[in-house]
Rosetta silent file (secondary structure, phi, psi, omega in degrees, C-alpha in Angstrom):
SEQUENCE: XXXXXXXXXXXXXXXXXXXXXXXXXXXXXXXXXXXXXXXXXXXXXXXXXXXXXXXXXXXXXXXXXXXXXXXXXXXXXXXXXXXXXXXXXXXXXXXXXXXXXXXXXXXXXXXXXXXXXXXXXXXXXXXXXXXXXXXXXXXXXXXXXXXXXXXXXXXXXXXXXXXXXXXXXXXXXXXXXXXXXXXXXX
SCORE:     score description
SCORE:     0.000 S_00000001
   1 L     0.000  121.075 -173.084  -19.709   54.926   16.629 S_00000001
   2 L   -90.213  137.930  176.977  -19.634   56.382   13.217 S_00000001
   3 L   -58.485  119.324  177.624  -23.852   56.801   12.211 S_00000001
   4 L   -62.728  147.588  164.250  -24.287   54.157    8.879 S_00000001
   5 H   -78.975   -0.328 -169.730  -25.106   56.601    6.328 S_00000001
   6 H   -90.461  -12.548 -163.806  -27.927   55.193    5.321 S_00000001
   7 H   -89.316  -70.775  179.628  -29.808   55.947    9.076 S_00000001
   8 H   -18.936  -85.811 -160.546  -28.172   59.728    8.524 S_00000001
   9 H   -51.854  -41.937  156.130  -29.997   60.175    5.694 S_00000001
  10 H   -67.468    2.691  166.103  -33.489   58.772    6.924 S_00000001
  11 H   -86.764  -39.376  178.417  -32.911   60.948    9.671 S_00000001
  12 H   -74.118  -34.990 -164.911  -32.417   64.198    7.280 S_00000001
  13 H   -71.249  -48.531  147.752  -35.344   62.484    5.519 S_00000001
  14 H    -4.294  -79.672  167.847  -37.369   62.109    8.494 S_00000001
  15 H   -31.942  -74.076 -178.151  -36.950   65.633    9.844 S_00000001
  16 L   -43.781   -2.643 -149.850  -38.499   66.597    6.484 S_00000001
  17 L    27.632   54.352 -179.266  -41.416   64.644    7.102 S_00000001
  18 L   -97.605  121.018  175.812  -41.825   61.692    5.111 S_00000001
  19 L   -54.993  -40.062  176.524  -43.809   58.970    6.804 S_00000001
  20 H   -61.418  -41.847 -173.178  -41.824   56.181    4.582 S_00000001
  21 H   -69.999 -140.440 -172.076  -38.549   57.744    5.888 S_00000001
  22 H    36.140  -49.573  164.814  -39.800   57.027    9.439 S_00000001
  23 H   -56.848  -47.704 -169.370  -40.324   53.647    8.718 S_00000001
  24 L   -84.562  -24.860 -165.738  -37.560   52.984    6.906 S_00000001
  25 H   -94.266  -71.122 -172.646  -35.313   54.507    9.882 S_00000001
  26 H   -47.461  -10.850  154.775  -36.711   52.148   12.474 S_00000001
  27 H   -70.880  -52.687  159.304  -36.110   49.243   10.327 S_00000001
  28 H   -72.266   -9.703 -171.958  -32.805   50.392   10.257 S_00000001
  29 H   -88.636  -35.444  172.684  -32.324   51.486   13.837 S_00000001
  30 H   -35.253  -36.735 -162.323  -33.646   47.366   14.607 S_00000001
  31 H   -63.455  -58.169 -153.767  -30.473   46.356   12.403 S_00000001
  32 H   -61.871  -44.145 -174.319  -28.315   48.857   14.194 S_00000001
  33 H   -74.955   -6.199 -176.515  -29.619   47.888   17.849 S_00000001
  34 H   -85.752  -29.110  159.364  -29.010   44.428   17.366 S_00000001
  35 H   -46.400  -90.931  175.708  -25.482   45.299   16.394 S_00000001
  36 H     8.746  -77.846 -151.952  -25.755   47.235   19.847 S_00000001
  37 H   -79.554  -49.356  160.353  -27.054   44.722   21.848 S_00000001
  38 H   -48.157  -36.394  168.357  -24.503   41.840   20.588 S_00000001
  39 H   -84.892  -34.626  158.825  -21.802   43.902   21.473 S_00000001
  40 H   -35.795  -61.133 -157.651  -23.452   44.847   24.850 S_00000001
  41 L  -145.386   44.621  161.146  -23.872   41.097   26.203 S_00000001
  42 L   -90.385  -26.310  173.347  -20.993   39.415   23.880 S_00000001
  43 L   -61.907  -14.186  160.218  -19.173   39.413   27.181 S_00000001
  44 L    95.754  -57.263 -165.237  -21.807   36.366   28.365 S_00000001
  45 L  -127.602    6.977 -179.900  -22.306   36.784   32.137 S_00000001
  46 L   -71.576  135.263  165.076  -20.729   40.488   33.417 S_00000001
  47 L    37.464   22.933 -136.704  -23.678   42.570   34.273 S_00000001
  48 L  -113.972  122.422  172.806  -25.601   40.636   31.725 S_00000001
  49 L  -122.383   17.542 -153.770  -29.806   40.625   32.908 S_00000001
  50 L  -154.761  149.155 -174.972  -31.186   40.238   29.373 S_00000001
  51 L  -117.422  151.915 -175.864  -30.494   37.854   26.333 S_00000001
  52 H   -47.555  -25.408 -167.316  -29.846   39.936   22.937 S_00000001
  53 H   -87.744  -19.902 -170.523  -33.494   39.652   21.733 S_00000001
  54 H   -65.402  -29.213 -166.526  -35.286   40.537   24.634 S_00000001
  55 H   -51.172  -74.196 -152.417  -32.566   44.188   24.828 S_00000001
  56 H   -40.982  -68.443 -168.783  -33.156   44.676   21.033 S_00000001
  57 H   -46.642  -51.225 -176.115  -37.045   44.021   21.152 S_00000001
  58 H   -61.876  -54.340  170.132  -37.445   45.991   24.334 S_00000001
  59 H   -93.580    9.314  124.587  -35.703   49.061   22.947 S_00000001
  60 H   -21.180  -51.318 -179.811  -36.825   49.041   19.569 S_00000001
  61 H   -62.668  -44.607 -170.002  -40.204   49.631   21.150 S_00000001
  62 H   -54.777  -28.888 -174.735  -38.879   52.204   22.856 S_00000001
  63 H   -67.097  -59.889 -156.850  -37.229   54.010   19.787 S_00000001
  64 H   -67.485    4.985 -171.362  -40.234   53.558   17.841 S_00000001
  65 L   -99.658   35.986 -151.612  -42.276   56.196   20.341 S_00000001
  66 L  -124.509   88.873 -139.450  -39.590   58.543   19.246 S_00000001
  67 L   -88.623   95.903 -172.146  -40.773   61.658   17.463 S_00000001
  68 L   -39.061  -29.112 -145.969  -38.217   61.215   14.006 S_00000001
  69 L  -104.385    8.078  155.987  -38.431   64.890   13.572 S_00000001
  70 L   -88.705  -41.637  160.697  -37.009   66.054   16.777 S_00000001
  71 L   -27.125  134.197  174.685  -33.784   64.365   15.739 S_00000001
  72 L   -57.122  -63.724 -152.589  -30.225   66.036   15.494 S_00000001
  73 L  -157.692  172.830  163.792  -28.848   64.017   13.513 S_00000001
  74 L  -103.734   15.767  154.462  -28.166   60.241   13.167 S_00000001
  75 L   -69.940  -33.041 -169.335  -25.147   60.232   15.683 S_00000001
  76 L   -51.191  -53.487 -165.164  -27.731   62.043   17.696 S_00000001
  77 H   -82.748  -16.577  157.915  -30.597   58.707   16.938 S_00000001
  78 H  -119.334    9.743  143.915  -27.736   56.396   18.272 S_00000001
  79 H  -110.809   59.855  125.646  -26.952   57.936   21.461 S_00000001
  80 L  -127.904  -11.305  177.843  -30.604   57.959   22.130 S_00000001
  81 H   -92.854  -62.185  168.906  -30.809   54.081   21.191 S_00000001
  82 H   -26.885  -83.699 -145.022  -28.099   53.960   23.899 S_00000001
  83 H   -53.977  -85.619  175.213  -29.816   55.812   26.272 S_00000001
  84 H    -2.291  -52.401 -167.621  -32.762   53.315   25.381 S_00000001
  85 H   -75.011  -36.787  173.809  -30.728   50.327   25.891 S_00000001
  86 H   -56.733   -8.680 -161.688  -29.621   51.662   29.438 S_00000001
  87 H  -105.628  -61.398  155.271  -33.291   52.372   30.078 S_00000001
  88 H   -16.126  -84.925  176.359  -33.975   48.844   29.254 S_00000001
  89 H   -55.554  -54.994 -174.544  -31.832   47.024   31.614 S_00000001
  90 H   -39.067  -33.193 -169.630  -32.253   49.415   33.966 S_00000001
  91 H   -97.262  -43.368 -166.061  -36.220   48.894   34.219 S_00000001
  92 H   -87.127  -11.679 -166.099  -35.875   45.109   34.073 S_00000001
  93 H   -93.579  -50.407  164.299  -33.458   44.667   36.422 S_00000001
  94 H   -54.715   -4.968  164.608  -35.818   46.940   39.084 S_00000001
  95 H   -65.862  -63.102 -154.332  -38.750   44.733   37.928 S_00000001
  96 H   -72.398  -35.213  160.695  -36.998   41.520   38.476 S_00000001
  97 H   -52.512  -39.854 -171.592  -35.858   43.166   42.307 S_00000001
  98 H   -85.739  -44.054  158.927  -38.955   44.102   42.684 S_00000001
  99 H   -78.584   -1.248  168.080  -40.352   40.659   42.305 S_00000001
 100 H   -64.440  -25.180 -156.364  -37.999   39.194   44.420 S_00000001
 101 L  -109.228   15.547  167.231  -38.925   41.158   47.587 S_00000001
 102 L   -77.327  108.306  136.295  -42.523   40.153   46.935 S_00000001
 103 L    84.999   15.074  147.656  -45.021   38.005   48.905 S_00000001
 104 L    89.514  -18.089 -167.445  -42.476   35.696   50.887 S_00000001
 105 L  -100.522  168.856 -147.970  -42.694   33.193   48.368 S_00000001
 106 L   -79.098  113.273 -121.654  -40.072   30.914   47.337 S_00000001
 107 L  -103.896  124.163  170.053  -38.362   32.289   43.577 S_00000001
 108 L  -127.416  116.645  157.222  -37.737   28.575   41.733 S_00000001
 109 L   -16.621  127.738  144.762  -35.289   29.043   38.864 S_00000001
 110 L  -104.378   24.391  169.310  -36.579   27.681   35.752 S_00000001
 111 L   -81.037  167.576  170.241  -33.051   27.902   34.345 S_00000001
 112 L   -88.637  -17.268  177.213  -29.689   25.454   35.110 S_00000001
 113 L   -81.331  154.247  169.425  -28.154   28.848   36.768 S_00000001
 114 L   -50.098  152.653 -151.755  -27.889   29.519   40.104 S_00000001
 115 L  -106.902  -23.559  149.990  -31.051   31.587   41.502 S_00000001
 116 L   -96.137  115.038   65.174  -28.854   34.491   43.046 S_00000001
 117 L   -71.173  -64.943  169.638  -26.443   34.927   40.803 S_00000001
 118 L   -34.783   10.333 -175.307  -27.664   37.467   39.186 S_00000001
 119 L   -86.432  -62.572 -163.416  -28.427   39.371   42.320 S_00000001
 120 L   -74.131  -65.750  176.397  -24.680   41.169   42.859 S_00000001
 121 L   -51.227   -6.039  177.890  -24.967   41.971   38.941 S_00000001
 122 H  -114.496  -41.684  175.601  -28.565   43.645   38.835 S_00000001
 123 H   -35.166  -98.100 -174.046  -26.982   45.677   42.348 S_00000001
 124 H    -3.027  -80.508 -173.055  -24.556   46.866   40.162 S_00000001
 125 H   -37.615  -40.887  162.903  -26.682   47.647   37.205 S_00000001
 126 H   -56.147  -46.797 -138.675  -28.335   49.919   39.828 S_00000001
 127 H  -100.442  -83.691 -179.072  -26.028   50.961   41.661 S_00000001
 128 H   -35.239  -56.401 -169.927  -24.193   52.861   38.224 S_00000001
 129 H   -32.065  -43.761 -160.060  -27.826   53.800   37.390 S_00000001
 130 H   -93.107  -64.016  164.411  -27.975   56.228   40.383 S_00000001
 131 H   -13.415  -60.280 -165.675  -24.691   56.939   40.327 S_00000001
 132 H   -82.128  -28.799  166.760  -24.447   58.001   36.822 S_00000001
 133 H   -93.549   22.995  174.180  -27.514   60.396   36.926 S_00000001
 134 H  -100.084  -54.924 -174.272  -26.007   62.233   39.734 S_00000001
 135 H   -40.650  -40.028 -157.132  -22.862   62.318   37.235 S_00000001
 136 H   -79.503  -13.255  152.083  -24.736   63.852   34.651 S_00000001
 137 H   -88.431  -11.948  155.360  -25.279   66.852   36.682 S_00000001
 138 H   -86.278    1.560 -169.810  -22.027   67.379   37.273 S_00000001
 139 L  -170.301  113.928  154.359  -20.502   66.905   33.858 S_00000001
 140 H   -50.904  -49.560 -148.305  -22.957   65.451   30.776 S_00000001
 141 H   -90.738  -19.983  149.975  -20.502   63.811   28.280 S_00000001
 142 H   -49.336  -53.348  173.110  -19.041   61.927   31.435 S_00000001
 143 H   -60.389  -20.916  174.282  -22.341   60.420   31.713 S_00000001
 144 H   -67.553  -40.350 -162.131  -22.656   59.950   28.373 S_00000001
 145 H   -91.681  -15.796  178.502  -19.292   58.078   27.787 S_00000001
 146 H   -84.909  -37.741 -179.553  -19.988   55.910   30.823 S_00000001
 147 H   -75.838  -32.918 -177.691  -23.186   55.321   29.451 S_00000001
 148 L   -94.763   19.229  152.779  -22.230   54.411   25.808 S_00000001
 149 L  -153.323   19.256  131.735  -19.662   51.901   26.942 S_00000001
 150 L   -91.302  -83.664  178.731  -21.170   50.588   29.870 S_00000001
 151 L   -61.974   -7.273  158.438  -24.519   50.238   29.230 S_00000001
 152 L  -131.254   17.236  174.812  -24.318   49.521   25.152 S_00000001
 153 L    58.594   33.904  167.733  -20.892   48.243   25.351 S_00000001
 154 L   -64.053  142.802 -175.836  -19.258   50.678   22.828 S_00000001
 155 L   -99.796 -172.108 -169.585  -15.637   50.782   22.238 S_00000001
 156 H   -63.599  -35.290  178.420  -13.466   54.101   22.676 S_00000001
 157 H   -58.599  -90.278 -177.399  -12.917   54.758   19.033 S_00000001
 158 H   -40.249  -23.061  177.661  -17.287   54.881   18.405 S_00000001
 159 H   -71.430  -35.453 -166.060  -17.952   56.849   21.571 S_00000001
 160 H   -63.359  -44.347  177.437  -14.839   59.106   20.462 S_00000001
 161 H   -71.367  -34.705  178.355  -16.745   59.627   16.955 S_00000001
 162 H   -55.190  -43.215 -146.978  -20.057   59.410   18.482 S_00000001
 163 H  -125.283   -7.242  174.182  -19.176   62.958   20.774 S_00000001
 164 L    59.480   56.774 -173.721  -16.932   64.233   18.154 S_00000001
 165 L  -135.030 -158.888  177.716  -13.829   64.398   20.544 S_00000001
 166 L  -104.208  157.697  158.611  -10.632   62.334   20.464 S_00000001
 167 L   -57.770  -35.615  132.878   -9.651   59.251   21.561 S_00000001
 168 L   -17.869  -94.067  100.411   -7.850   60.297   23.995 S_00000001
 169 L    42.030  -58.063 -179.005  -10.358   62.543   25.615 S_00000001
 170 H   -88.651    8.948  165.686  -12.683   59.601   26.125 S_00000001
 171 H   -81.470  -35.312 -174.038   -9.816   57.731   27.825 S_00000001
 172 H   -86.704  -34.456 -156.334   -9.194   60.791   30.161 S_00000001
 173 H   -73.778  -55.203  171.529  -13.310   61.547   30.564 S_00000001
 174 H    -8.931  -72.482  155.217  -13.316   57.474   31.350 S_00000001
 175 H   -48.873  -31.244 -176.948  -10.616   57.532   33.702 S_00000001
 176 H   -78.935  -44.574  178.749  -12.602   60.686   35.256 S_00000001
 177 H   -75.579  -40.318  161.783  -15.764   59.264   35.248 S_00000001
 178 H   -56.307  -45.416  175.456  -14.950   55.869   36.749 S_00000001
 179 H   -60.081  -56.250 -161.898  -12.717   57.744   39.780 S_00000001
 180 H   -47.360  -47.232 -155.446  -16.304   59.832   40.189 S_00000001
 181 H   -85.981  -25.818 -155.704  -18.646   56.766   40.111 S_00000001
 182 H   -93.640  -49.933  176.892  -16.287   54.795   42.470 S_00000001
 183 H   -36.493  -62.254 -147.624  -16.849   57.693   45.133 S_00000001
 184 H   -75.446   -8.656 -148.627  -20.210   57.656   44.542 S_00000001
 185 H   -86.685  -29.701 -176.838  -21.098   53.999   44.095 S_00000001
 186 L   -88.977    0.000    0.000  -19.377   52.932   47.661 S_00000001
């Protein structure tokens, strides 16, 4: 994902410490996560435990507790709005488990979907979660590349600009990381 220049620059501005620039970059990082988040759960029902506004809203918040002036950079401020969004699901989907297993009583849909489906898909969601922070002690930018196109649904080109490798390279870390995760996840 190449960083809009305009979020770069409220990021150099930022750094510098101007309270407008701060402002200005979380209005833009809202734009940017919604972008995110659309691409994330455009696939409709894979892994999907969240509708775009709730992701966006939910990690927005999260963003905005985000001390501007520790920033890299602004590829840096969108692989941490990944990390966010993965943070996101990740917490709602052990919420929603966690109210399942509650107090015996019976879980009534108030949706037209089925009342488990989403049960093998929040496993999952889980399942990578643990997985993937085990990864990241053996190898970071595997976890990273697993993270930015599983959990925010990035394609190969933006991760490959996002980490400043080749495409390639995130096809081979991919391939690497997936063999890894499949060990660990079964």
């Amino acid at each position: 994902m190449e960083c809009p220049s305009g979020i770069a620059g409220l990021v150099d501005r930022a750094q510098g410490g101007d309270p407008k620039a701060v402002e200005a970059l979380f209005a833009a990082a809202y734009e940017e996560l919604r972008t995110l988040a659309r691409a994330r759960l455009r696939s409709g029902g894979r892994d999907v435990v969240l509708d775009t506004t709730a992701l966006v809203h939910e990690s927005y918040l999260r963003l905005a507790g985000v001390d501007a002036s520790r920033l890299q950079d602004g590829v840096h401020f969108l692989r941490y709005a990944s990390r966010a969004m993965r943070s996101v699901i990740v917490d709602f989907v052990r919420a929603r488990q966690a109210q399942r297993r509650g107090g015996g009583a019976e879980h009534v849909p108030l949706t037209t979907q089925l009342g488990d489906h989403g049960q093998v898909d929040e496993d999952a969601v889980l399942k990578v979660h643990e997985a993937l922070e085990e990864l990241a002690g053996l190898d970071a930018r595997l976890a990273q590349v697993v993270e930015m196109r599983y959990f925010a649904g990035l394609s190969e080109i933006e991760i490959a600009q996002s980490l400043g490798v080749t495409e390639r390279t995130v096809r081979r870390d991919w391939a690497k990381a997936r063999a890894l995760l499949s060990k660990a996840i079964d």
